[in-house]
Each structure stands twice: as C-alpha cells, then as structure tokens.
C-alpha positions in Angstrom: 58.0 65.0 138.0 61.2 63.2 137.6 61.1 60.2 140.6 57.5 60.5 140.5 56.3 59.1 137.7 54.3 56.3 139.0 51.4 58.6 140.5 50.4 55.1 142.9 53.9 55.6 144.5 53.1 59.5 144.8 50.3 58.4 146.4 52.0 55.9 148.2 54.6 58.5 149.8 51.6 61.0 150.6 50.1 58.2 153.0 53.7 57.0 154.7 54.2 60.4 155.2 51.0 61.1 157.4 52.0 57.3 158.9 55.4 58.5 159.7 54.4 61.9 161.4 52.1 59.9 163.9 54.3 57.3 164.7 57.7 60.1 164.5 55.4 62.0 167.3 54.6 59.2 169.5 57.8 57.3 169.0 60.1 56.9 166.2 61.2 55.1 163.2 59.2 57.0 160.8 62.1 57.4 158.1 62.2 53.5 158.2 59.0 53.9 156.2 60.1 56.8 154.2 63.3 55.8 153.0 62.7 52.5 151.2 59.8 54.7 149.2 61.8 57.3 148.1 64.5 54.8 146.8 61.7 52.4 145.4 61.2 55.9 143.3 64.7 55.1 141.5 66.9 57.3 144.0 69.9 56.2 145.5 70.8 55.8 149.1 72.4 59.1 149.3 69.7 61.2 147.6 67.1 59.2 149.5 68.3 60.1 152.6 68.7 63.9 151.9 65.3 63.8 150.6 64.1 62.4 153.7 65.5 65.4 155.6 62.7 67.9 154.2 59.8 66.0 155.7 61.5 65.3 158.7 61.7 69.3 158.9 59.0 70.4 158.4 57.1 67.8 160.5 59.6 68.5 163.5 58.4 72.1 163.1 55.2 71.2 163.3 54.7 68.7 166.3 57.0 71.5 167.9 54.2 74.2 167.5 51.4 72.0 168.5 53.3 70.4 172.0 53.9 74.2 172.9 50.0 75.1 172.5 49.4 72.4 174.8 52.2 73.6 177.2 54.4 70.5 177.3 57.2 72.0 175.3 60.2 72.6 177.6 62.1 75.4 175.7 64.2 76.3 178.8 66.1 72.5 178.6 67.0 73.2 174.9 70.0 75.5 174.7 72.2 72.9 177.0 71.0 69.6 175.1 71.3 71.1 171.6 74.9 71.6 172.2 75.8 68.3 171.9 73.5 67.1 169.5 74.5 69.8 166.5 78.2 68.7 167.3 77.6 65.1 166.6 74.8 65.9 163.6 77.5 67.6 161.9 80.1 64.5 162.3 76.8 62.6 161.0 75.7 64.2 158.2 78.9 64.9 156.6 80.1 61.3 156.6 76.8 60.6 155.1 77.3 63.3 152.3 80.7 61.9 151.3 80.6 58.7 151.7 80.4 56.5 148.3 76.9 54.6 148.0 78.3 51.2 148.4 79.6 51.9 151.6 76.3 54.0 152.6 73.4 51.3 151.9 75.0 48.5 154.3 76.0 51.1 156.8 72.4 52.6 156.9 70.9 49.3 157.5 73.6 47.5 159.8 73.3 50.9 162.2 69.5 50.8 162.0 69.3 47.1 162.9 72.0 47.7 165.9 69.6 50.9 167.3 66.2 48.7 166.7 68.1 45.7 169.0 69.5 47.7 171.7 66.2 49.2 172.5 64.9 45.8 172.4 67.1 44.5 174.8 67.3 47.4 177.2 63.3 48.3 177.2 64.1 49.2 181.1 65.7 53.1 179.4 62.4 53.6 179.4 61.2 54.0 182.4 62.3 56.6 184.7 61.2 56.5 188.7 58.4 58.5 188.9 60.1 61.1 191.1 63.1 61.6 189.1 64.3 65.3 188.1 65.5 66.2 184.6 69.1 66.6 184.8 70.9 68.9 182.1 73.4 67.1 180.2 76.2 69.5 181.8 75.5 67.5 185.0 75.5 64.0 183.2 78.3 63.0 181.0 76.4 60.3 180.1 73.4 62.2 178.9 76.1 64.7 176.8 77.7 61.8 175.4 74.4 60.0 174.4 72.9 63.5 172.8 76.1 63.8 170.7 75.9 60.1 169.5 72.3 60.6 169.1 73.2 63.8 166.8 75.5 61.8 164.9 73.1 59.0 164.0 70.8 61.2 163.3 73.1 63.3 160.9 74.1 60.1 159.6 70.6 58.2 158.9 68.1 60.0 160.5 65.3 57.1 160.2 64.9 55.5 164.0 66.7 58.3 165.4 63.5 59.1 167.9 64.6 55.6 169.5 68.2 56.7 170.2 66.9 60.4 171.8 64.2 58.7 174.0 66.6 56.1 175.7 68.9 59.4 176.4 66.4 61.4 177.8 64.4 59.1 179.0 67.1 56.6 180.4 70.1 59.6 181.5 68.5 62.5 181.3 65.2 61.3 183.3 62.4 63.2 181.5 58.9 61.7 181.4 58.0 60.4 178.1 55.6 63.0 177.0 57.8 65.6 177.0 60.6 63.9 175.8 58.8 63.2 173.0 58.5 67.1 172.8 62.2 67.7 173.2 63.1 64.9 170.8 61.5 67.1 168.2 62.3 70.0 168.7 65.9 68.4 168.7 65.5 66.7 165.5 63.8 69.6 163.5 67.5 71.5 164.7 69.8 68.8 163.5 67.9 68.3 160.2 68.6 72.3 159.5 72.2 71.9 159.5 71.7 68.2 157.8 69.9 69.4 155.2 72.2 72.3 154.7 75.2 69.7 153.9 73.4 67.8 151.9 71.8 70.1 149.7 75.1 71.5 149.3 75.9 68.0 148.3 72.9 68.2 145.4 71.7 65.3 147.2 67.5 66.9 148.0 64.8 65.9 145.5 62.9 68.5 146.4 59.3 67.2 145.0 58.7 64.0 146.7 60.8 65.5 150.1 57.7 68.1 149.6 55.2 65.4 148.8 56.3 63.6 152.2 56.3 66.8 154.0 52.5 67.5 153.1 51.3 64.2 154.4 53.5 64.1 157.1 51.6 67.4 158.8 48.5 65.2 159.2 50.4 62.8 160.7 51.7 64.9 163.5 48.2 66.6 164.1 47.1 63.2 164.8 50.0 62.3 167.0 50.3 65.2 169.0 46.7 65.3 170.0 46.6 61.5 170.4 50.3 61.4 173.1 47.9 64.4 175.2 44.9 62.1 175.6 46.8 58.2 176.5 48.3 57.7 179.8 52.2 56.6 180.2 52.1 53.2 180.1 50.0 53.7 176.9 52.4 55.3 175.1 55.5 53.2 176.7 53.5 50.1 175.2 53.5 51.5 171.6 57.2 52.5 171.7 58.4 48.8 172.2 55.8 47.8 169.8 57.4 50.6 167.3 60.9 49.3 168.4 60.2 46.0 167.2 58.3 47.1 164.2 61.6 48.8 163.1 63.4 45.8 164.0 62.1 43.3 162.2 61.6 45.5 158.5 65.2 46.6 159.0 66.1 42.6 159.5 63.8 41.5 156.3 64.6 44.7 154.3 68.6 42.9 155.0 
C-alpha cells in the first residue's frame, strides 16, 4: 500500500480519476488533476508522471471501444497520423525518463502553462468551416509537424495533451470535434504504450494508485463518451475553452 496510506487520498484519486476520464473524453487536461494527487501521495515528479501513464491507458482503451460502438471512430485516418505522433512520443518520453527531477518539475509546469495559453489565445483552432475535408497529415506539413510535437508533449508530460491534438486536428487537419475527440484517443492510448514502456523500464510506474486511477477513470469515460453523442458542437466547443482555462489558471496557481 506504499503511497497510499492515507485511504481519504485513495479515495480522493478514485474520484479524479472518474473526473479526469469525462473531462479527457470531451476535452483534455485530465492529468492536470491527476498529477498533483499522485505526488501529494509522496511521489516524485518523475514517478508521478509514469504513474499517470496507466490510467491514461487504460481509459484511452476504453473511450476508444465505446466511440467505435457508436460508429464515430475513424480507424482508416489512424495509420498516417500515428506516424508522427510515436516519433515525437518517443523524443518525449525519453527526455522525461532521464531527465533529473529538478529540471523535470519546472519543465512540466512551464510547458503546461505555455499549452493552456496558446489555446487561450488562439480559441479560433477550433473551429473548422463546416464544409471542410479531413486532410491526412501526408498532405499537410503542418498537421505532420503539429502530430509529432503533439507526440512529444505528450511523451513528455502527458497532462493537457488532448488540448495540443485538438488544435492539430481540429485547426490543420480539419476534423469536426466529435471525432477528433475520437482520434485524439485512440492516439493517446498508442503513445502511452510506448511511454509507459520507457518508463517502466525506468522503474518509474507505481503500479497501485496508476491502477486505482485507472478504475475510476472507466466511469469517467462511460459518462463522457455517451455525454459528447448527445450535445451539439457548439456545446462541446463551449466546454473545451472552459476546460482550457480551467487548466490554465491551476497550472498558474499550482506555480
């Protein structure tokens, strides 16, 4: 039970994990929630952020499952945009892994401040015309350079990395928001594989409260899933800038 002790901040992780599938589903910033927890539960930065990588894995899986039952899971884009997202992952994650832990804790926060701002200030990304075709990011260097920066903060923190892959394929690659909610997750639950894979290497996974997280975190994206299906665009638009600044503001009063 070893960084569980306290069975209130058990508790506590069970419920921001249900609170960070929903939000993960619909928007982003989940991990925002998560990883403060997990290092209120006497982890360091490094092994907070691993941990963090089982829940987002097992959620990803899950919200992936349920968007295809409701047929808004576009497999057939995923081969060309996972390309660049595993590349820049694995830059990600292994400067994460190696990086010493006075380095990592201003680095986390100073890159999730930056990503909370510039969707802020470019809310616009957001909305593509409402005839616009998907492009693959082998017809957009733009899109292909975003998914691989995306991949690498994602590697790299992981928390508010939903932001980063809406504004790309939202903003370059042109999908509506429904489904690239779908294809943010099923792009996230593939660069957390090869994330969690360096840093488990790394011994930096507390498996117990990752699983903890994990089990409330299902709920979370039962809820979310069903919830994005029922509320129109604009709907969900409106609660991703209210996410955004949500994010914003803890990471500028967590600094």
């Amino acid at each position: 039970m070893e960084y569980l002790s306290d069975p209130w901040l058990a508790a506590a992780l069970l419920g921001a994990g249900v609170l960070a599938g929903f939000i993960n589903t619909l928007a982003g910033g989940g991990g925002l929630l998560i990883l403060p927890l997990l290092m209120l539960t006497g982890m360091g930065a490094a092994l907070a952020n691993g941990t963090m990588r089982v829940a987002v894995l097992i959620q990803s899986a899950e919200a992936v499952r349920q968007f295809n039952k409701r047929g808004t899971m576009p497999f057939a884009a995923l081969p060309a945009i996972l390309v660049p997202s595993l590349l820049g992952t694995l830059v990600g994650a292994v400067a994460a892994a190696f990086l010493p832990e006075t380095i990592l804790k201003p680095v986390l926060l100073t890159t999730l401040v930056v990503v909370a701002l510039l969707m802020v200030l470019r809310p616009a990304q957001m909305s593509p015309g409402p005839d616009a075709i998907p492009l693959s990011p082998n017809a957009s260097l733009s899109g292909w350079l975003g998914l691989f920066l995306a991949g690498a903060y994602g590697g790299f923190v992981q928390a508010g990395v939903g932001f980063v892959l809406l504004a790309v394929l939202v903003g370059q690659l042109q999908y509506d928001l429904l489904r690239s909610n779908a294809l943010k997750l099923a792009i996230t639950g593939s660069f957390t594989v090869l994330a969690l894979g360096i840093f488990v290497a790394r011994d930096q996974v507390a498996w117990l409260p990752g699983l903890v997280v994990a089990l409330g975190s299902l709920l979370g994206v039962r809820l979310g899933v069903g919830f994005a299906h029922k509320v129109s665009p604009r709907v969900l638009k409106r609660i991703l800038l209210v996410m955004v600044l949500a994010v914003c503001l803890a990471a500028a009063i967590k600094g």
